[in-house]
Backbone as a ProteinNet text record, in pm:
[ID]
protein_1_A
[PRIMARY]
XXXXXXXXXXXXXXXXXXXXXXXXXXXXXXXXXXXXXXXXXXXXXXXXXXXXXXXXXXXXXXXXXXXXXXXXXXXXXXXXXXXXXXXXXXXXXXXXXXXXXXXXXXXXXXXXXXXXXXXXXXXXXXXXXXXXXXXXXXXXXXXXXXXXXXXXXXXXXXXXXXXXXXXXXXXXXXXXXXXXXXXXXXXXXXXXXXXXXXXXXXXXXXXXXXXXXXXXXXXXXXXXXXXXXXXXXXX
[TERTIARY]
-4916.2	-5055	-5118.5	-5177.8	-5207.7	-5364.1	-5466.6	-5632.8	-5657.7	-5808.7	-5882.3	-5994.3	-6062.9	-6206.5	-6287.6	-6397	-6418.8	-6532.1	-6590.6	-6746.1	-6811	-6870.3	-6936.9	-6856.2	-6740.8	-6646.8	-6540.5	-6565.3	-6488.6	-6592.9	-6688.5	-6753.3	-6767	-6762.4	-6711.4	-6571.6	-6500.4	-6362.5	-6284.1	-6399.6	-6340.1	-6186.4	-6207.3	-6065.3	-5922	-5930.9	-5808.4	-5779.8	-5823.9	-5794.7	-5671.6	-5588.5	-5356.8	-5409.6	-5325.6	-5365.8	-5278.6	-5197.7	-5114.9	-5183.9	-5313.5	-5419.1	-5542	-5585.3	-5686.6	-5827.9	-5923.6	-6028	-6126.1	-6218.3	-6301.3	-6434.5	-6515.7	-6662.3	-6641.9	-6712.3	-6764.3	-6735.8	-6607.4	-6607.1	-6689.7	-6697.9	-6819.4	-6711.4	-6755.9	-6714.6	-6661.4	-6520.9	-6457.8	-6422.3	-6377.9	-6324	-6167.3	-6139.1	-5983.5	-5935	-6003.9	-5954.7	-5894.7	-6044.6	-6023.4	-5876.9	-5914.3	-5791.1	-5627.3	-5617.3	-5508.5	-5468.6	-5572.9	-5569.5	-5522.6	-5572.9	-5515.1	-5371.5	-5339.8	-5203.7	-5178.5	-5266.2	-5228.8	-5143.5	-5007	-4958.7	-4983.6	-5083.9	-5108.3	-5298.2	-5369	-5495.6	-5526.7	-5626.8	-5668.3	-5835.4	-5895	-6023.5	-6089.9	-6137.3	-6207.2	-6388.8	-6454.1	-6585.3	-6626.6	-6697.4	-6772.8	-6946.3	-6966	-7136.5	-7119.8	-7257.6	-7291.3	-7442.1	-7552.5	-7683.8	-7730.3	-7751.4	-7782	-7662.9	-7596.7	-7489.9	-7374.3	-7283.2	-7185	-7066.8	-7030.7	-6894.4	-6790.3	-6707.6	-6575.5	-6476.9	-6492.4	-6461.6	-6290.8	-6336	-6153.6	-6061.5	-6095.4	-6028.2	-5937.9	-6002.2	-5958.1	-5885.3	-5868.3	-5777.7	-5660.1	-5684	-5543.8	-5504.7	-5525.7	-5509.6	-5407.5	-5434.5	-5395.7	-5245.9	-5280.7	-5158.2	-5024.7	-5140.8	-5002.1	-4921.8	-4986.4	-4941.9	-4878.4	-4799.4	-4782.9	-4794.1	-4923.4	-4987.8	-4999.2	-4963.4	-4972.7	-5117.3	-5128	-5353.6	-5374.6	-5485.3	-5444.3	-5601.7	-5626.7	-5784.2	-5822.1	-5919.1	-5982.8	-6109.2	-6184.9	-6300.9	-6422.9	-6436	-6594	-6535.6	-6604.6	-6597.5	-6393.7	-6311.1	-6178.4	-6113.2	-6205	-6148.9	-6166.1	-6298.1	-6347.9	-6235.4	-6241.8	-6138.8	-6009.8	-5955.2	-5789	-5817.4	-5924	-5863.4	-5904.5	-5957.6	-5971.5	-5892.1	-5791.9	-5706.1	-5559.2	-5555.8	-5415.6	-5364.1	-5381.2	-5286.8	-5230.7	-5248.9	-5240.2	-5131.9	-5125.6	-5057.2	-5129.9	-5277.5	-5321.7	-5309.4	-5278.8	-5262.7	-5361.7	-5398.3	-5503.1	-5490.4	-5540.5	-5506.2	-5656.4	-5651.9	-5752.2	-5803.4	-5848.6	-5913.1	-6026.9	-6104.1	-6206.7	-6146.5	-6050	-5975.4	-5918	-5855.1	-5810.5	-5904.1	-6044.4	-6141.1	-6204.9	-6164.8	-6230.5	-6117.7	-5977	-5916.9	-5878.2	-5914.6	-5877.4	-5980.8	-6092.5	-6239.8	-6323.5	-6285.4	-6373.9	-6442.1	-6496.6	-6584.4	-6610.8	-6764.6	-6784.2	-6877.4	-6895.1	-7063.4	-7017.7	-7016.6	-7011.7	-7111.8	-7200.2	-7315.3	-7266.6	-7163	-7129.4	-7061	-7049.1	-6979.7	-7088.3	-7223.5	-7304.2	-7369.8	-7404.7	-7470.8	-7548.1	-7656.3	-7769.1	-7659.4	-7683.2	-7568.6	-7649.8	-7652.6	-7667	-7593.5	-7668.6	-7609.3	-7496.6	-7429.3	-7245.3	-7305.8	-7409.7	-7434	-7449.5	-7473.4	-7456.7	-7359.3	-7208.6	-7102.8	-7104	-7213.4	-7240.4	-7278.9	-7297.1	-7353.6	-7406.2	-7323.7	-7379.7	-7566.1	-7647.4	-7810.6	-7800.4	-7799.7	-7781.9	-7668.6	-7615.5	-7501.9	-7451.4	-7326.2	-7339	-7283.6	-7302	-7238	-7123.8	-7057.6	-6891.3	-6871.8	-6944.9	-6956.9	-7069.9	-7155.6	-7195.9	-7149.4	-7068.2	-6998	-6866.1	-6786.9	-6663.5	-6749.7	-6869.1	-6918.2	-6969.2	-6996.7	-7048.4	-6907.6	-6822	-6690.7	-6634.7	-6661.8	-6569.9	-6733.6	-6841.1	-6944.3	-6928.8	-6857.1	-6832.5	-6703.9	-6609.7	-6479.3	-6489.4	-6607.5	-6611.9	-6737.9	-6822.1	-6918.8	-7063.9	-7040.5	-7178.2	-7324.3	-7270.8	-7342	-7341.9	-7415.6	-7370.8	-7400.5	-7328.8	-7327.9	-7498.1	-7606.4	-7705.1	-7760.1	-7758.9	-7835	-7703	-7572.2	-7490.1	-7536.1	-7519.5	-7635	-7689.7	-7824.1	-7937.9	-7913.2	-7775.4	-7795.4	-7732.7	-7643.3	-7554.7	-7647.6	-7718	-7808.8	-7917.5	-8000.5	-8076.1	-8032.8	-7898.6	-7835.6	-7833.5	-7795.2	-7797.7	-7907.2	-8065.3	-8167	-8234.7	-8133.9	-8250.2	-8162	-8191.9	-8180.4	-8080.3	-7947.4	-7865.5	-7947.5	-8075.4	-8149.6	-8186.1	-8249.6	-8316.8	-8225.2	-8081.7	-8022.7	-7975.9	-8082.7	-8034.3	-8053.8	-7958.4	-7956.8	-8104.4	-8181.7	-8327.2	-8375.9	-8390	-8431.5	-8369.8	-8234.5	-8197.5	-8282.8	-8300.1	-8337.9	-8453.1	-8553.2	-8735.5	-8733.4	-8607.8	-8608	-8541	-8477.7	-8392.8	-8480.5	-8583.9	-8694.9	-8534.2	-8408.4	-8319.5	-8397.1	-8442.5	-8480.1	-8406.3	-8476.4	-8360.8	-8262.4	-8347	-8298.5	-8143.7	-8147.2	-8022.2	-7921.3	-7981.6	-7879	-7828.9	-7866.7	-7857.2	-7724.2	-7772.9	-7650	-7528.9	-7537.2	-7469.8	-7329.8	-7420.8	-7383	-7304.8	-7380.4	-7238.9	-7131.1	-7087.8	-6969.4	-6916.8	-6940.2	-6913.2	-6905.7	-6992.2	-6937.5	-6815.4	-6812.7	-6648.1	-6694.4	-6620.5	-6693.1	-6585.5	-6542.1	-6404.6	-6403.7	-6516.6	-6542.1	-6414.2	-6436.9	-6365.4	-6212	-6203.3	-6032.7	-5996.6	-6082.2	-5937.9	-5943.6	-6069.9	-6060.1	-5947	-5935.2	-5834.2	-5692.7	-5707.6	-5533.5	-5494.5	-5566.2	-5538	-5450.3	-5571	-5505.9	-5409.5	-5362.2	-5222.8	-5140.4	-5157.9	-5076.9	-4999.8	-5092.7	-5125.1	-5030.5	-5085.2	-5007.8	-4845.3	-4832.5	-4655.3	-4624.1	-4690	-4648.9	-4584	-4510.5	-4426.6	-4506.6	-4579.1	-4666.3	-4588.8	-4416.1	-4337.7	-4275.1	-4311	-4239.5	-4349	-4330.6	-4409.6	-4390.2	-4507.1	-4447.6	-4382.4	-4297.3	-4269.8	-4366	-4360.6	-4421.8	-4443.8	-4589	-4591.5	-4605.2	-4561.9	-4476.1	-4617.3	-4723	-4798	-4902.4	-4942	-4992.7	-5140.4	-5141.6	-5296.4	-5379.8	-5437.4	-5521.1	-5695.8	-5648.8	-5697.5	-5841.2	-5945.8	-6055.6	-6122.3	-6219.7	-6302	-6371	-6434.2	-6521.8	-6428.8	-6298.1	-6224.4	-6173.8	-6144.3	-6110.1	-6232	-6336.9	-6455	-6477.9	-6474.8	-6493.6	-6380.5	-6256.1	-6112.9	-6021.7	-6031.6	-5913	-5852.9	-5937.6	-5937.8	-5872	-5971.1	-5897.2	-5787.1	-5718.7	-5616	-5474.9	-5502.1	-5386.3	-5321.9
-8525.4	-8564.2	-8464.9	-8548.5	-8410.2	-8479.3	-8378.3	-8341.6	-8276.7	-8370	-8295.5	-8273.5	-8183.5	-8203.4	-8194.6	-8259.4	-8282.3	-8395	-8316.5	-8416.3	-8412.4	-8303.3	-8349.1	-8295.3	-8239.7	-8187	-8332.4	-8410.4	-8571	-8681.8	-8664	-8759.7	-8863.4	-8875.6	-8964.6	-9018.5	-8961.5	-8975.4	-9032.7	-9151.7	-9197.2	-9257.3	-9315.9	-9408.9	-9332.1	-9187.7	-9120.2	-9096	-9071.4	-9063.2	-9081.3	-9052.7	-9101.2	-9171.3	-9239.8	-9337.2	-9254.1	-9128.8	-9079.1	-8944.6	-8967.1	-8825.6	-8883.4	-8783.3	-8850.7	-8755	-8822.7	-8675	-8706.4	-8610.2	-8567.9	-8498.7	-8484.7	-8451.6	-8304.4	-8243.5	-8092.1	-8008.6	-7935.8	-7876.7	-7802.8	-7754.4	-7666	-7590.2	-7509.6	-7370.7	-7501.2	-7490.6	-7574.3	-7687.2	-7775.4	-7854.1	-7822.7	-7727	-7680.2	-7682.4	-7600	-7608.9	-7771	-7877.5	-8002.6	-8056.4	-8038.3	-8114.8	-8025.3	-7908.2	-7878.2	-7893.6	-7953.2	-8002.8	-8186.2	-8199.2	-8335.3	-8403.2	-8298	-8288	-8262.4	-8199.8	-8217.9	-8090.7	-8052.5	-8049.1	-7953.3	-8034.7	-7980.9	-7991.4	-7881.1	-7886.3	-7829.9	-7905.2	-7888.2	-7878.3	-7714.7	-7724.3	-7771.1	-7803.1	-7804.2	-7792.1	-7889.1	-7855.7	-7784.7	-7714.6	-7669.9	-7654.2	-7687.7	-7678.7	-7508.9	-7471.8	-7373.7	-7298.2	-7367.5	-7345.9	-7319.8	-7441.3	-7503.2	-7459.9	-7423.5	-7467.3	-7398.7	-7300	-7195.1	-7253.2	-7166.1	-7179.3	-7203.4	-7236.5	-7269.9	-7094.5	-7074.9	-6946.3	-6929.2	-6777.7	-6760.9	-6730.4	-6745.1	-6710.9	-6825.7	-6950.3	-7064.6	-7080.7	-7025.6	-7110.7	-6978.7	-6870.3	-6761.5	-6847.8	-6875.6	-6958.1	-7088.3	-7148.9	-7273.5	-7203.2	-7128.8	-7062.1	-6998	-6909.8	-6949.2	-6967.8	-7123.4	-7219.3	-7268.2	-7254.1	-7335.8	-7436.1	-7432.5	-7538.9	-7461.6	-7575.8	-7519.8	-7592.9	-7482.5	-7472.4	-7445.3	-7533.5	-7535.9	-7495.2	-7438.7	-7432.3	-7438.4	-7488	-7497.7	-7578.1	-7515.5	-7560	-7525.9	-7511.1	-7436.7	-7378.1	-7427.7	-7322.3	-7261	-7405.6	-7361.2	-7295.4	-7289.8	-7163.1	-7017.9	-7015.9	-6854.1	-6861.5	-6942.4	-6836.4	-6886.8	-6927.1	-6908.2	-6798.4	-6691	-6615.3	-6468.7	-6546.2	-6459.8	-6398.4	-6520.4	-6571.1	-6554.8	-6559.5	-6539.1	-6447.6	-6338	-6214.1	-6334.1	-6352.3	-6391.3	-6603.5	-6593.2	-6715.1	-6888.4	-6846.8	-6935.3	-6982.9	-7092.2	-7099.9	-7153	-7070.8	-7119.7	-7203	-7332.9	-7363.7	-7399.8	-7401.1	-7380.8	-7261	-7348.7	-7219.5	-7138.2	-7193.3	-7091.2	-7008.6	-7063.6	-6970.5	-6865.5	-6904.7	-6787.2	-6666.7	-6751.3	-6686.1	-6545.2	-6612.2	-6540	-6394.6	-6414.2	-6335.9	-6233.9	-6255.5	-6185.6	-6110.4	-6135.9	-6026.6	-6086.6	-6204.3	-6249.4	-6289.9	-6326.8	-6389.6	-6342.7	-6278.5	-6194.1	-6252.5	-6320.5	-6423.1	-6580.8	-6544	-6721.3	-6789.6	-6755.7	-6867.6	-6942.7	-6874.1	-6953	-7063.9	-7142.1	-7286.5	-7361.2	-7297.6	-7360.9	-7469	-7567.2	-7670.3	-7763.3	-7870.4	-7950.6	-8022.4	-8114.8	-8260.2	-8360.8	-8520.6	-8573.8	-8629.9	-8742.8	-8740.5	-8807.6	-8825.3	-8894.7	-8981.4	-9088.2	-9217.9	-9212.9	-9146.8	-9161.2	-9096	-9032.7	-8982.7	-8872.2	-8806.9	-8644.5	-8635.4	-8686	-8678.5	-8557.9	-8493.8	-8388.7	-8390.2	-8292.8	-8299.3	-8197.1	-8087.9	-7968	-7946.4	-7855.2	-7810.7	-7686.2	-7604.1	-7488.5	-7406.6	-7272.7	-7166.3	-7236.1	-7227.4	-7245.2	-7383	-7518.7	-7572.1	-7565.2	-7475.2	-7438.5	-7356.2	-7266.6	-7161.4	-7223.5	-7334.7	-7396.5	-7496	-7587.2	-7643.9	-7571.7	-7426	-7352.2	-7299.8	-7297.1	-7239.9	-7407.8	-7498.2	-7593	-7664.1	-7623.2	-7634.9	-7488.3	-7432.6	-7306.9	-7326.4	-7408.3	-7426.6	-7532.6	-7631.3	-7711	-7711.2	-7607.5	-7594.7	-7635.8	-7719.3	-7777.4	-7699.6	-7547.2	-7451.1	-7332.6	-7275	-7141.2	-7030.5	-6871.8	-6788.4	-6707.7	-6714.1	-6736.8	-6838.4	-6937.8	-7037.1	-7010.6	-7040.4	-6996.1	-6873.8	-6771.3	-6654.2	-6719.3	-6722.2	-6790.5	-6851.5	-6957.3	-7051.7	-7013.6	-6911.1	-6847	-6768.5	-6698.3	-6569.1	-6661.4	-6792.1	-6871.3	-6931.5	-6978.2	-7000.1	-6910.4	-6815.3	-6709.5	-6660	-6738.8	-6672.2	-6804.9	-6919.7	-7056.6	-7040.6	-7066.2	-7116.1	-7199.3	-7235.1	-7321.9	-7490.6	-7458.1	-7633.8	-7640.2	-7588.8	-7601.7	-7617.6	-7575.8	-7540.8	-7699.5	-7757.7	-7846.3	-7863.3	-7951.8	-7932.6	-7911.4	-7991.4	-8029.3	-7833.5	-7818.1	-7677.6	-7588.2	-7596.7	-7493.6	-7493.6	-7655.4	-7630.3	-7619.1	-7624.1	-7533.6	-7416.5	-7315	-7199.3	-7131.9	-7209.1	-7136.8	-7216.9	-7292.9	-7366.1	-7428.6	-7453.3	-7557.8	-7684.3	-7791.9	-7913.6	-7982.8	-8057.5	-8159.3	-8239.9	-8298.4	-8413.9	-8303.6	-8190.2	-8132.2	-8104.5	-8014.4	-7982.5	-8167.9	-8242.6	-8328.6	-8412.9	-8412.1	-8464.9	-8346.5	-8248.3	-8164.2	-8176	-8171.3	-8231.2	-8366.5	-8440.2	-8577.2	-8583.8	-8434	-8419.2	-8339.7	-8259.3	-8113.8	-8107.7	-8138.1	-8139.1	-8155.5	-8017.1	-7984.4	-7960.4	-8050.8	-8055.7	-7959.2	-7835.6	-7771	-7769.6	-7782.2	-7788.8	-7916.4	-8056.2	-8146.8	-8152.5	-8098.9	-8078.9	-8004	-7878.5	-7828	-7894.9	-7956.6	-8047.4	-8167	-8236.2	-8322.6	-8236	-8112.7	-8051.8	-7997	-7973.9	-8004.3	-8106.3	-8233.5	-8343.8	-8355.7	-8348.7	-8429.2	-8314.8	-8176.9	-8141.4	-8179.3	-8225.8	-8263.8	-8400.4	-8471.1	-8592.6	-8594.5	-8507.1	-8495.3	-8426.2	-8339.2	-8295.6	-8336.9	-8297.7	-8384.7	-8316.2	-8437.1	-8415.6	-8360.9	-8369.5	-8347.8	-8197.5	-8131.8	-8007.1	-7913.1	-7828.2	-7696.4	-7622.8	-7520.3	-7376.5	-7271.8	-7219.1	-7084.1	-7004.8	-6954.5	-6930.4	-6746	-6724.9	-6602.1	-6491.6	-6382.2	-6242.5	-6176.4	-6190.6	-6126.6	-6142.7	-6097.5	-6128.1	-6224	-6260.2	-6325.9	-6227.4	-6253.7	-6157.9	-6190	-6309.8	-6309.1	-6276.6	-6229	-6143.4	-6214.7	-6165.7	-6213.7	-6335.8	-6327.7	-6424.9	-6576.6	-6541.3	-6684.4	-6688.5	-6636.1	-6694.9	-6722.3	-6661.8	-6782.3	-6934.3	-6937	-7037.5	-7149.5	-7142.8	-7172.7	-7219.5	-7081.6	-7056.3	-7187.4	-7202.4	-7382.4	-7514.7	-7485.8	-7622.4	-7588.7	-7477.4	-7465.8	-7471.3	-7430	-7449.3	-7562.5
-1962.3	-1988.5	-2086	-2213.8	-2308.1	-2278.5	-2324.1	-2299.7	-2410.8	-2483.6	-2544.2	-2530.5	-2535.2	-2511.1	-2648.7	-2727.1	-2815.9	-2830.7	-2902.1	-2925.6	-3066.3	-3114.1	-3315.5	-3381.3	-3336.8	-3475.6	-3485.2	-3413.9	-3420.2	-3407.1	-3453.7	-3422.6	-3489.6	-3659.4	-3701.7	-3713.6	-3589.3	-3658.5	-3494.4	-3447.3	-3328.8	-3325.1	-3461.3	-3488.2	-3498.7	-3533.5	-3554.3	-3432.3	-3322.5	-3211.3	-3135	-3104.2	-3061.6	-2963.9	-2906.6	-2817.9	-2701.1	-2722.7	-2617.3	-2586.1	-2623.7	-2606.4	-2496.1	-2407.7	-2317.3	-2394.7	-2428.5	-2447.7	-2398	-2358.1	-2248.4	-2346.9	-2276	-2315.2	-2391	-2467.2	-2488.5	-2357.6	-2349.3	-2234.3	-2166.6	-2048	-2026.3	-1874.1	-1819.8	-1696.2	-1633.4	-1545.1	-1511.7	-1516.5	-1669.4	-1690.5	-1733.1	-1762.1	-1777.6	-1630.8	-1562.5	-1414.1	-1391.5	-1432.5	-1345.2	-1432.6	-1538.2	-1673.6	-1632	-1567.6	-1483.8	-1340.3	-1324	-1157.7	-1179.3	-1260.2	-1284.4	-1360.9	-1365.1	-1410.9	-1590	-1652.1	-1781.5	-1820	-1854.6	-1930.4	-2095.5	-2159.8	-2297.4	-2253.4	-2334.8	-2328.3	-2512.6	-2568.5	-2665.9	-2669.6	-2692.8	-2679	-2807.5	-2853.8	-2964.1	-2957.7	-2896.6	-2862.1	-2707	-2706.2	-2565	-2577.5	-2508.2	-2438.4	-2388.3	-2407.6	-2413.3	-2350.4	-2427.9	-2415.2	-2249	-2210.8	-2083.5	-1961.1	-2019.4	-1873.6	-1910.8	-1846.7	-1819.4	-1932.5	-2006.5	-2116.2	-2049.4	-2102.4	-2091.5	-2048.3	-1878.8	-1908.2	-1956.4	-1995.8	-2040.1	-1915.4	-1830.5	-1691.7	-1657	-1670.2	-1637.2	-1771.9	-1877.9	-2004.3	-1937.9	-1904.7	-1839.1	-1754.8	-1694.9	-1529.7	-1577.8	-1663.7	-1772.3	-1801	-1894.3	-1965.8	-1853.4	-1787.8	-1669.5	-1564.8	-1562	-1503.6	-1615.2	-1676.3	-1771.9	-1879.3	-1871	-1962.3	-2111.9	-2233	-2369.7	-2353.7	-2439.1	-2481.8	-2595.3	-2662.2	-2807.3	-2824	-2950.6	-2983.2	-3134.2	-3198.5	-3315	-3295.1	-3470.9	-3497.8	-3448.9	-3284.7	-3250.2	-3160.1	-3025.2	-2890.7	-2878.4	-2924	-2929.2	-3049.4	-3132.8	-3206.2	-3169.4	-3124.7	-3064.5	-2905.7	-2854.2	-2715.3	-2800.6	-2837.9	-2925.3	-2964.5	-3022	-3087.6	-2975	-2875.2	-2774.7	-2701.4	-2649.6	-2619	-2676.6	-2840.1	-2847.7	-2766.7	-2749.6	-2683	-2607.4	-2498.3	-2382.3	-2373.4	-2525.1	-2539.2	-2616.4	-2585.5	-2676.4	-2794.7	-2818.6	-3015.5	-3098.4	-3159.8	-3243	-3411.9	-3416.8	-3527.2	-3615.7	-3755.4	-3870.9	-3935.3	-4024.7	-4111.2	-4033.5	-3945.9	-3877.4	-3761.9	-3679.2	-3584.8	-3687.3	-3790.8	-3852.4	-3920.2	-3951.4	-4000.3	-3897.2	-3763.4	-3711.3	-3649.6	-3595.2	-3582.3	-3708.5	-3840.2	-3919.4	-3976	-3849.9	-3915.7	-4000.7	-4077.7	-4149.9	-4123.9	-3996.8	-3901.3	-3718.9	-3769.6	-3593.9	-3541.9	-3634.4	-3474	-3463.8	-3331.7	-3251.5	-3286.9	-3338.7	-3383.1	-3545.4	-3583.4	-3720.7	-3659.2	-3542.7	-3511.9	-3458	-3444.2	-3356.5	-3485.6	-3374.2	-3458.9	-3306	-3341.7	-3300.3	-3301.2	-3174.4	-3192.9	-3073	-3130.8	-3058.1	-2885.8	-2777.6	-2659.9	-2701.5	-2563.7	-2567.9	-2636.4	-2561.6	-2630.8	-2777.9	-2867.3	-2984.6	-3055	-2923.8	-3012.1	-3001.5	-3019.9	-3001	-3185.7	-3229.5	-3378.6	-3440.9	-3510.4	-3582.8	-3618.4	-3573.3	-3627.6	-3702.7	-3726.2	-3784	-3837.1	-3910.6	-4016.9	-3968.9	-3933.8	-3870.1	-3970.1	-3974.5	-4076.2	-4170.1	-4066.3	-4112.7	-4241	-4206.2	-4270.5	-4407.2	-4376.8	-4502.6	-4609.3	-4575.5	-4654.5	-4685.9	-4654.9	-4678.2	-4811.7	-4772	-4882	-5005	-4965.5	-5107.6	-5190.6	-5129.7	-5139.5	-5223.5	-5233.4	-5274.7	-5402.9	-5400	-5472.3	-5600.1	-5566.8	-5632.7	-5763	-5667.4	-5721.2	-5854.9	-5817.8	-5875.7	-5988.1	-5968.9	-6092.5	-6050.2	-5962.9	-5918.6	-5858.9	-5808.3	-5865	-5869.8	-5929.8	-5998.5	-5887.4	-5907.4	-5824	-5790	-5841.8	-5760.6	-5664.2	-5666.6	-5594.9	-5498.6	-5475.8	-5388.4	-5306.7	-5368.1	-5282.4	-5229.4	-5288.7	-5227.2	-5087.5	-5086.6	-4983.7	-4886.1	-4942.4	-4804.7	-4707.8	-4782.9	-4701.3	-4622.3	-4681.7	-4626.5	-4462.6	-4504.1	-4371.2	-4273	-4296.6	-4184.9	-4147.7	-4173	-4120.7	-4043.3	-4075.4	-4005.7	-3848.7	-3779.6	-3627.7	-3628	-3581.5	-3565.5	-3553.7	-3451	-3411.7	-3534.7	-3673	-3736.2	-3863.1	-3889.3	-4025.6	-4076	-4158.8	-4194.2	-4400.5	-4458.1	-4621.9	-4607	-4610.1	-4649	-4600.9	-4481.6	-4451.5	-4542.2	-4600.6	-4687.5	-4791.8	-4864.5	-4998	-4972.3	-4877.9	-4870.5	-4872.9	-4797.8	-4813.3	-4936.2	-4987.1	-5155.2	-5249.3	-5229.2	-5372.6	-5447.9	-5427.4	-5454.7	-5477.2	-5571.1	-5541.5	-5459.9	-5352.4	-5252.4	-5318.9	-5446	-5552.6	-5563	-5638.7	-5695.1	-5560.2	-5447.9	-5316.9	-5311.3	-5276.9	-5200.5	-5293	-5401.2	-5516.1	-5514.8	-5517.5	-5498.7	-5365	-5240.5	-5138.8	-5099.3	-5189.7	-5233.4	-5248	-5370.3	-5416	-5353.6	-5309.2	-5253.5	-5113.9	-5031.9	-4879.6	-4799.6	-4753.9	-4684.7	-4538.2	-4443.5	-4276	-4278.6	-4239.6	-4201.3	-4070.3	-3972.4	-3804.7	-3799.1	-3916.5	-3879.1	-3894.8	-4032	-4067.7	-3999.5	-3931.4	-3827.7	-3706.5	-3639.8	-3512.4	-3547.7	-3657.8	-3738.8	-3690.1	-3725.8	-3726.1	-3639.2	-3505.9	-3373.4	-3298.5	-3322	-3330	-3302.8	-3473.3	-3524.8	-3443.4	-3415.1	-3333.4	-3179.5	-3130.9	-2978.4	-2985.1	-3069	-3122.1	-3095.2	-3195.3	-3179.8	-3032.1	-2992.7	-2834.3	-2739.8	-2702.7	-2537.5	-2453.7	-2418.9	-2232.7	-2160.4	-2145.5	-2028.9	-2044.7	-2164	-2194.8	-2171.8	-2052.1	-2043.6	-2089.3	-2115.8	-2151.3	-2077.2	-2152	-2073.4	-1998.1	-1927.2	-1804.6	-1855.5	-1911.5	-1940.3	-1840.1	-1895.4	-1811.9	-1727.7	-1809.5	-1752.6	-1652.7	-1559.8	-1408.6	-1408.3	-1367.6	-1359	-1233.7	-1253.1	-1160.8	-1088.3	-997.4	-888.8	-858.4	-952.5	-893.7	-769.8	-701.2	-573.8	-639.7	-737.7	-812.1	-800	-859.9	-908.2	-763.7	-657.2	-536.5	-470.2	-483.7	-467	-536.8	-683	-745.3	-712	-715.2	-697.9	-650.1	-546.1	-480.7	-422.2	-299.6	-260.7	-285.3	-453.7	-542.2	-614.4	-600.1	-696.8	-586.9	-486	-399.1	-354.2
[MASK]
+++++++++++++++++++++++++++++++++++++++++++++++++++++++++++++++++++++++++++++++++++++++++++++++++++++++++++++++++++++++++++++++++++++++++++++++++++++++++++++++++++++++++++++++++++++++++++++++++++++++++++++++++++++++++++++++++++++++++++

């Protein structure tokens, strides 16, 4: 049984979906537990909830790992514990998991973004870091604009609020005309939250549900907390 959990880094992209993949809401503090209690096999994080209500702890993706379950992560909440996580056996795939284990990236707020309810998909409202600096990065490559207003829009981003970072908010704060960002944005917009949630995927895809992982060497460790939270349901 392979599991994904995943919500606006796929949200236009219901149709790519494997039909030999089960996926599940924006994870949040014990849904790995339930998605290994239910027999899965392979787990792929890609989105998690955050704000309102307890993260996806890393206790339960150790707990995952070993028990044997392969655990896969990219794009937002599963790129930051993959790279939390690698030691310990996690694999992290994309350009932002890599962004972030290689230092080029130290704040968890560069994946955050506004997204609508299930009922509408979970719909991107806001734009988060990562996808703004991949679009200035491919707006760069291509001429569409030059290395000030790039400034401009990188540093702008990093001062609006994740609820609030949207094109239109960039171009009030860089005096960009909307008319020019917005044409700009036509050509140039790179979702990278999506191509690596995309290259997850296709990983999970090819996966054998029936092949576990090796069973890693090192101890799990039990604290009072997780045999409170746990213990119970895991036996």
């Amino acid at each position: 049984m392979k599991v994904v959990f995943a919500g606006p880094s796929l949200a236009q992209r219901q149709h790519l979906r494997p039909s030999n993949v089960e996926f599940r809401p924006p994870a949040v503090q014990g849904d790995v537990m339930r998605a290994v209690g239910d027999g899965a096999t392979v787990i792929g994080l890609i989105d998690g909830q955050f704000e309102y209500v307890a993260p996806v702890w890393h206790k339960e993706l150790l707990y995952a790992l070993k028990a044997g379950v392969a655990v896969f992560g990219a794009s937002s909440m599963g790129a930051l514990r993959a790279a939390e996580c690698q030691a310990f056996g996690m694999r992290g795939i994309g350009r932002i998991f890599e962004d972030y284990v290689n230092g080029r990236r130290v704040d968890d707020a560069d994946v955050a973004l506004l997204h609508g309810p299930a009922e509408l998909g979970y719909a991107p409202l806001t734009v988060p870091i990562v996808n703004v600096d991949a679009t200035l990065e491919t707006a760069c490559r291509t001429g569409d604009l030059d290395e000030r207003e790039i400034s401009h829009l990188h540093q702008a981003a990093r001062q609006i609020h994740f609820k609030d970072r949207t094109w239109k908010a960039l171009s009030e704060v860089t005096g960009i005309s909307w008319l020019r960002l917005h044409d700009v944005i036509d050509r140039s917009f790179t979702d990278q939250k999506q191509l690596d949630a995309l290259a997850l995927v296709a990983v999970l895809d090819t996966a054998a549900a029936t092949d576990r992982m090796q069973v890693p060497t090192w101890n799990f460790n039990s604290t009072p907390l997780w045999r409170e939270l746990y213990d119970k349901s895991v036996k």
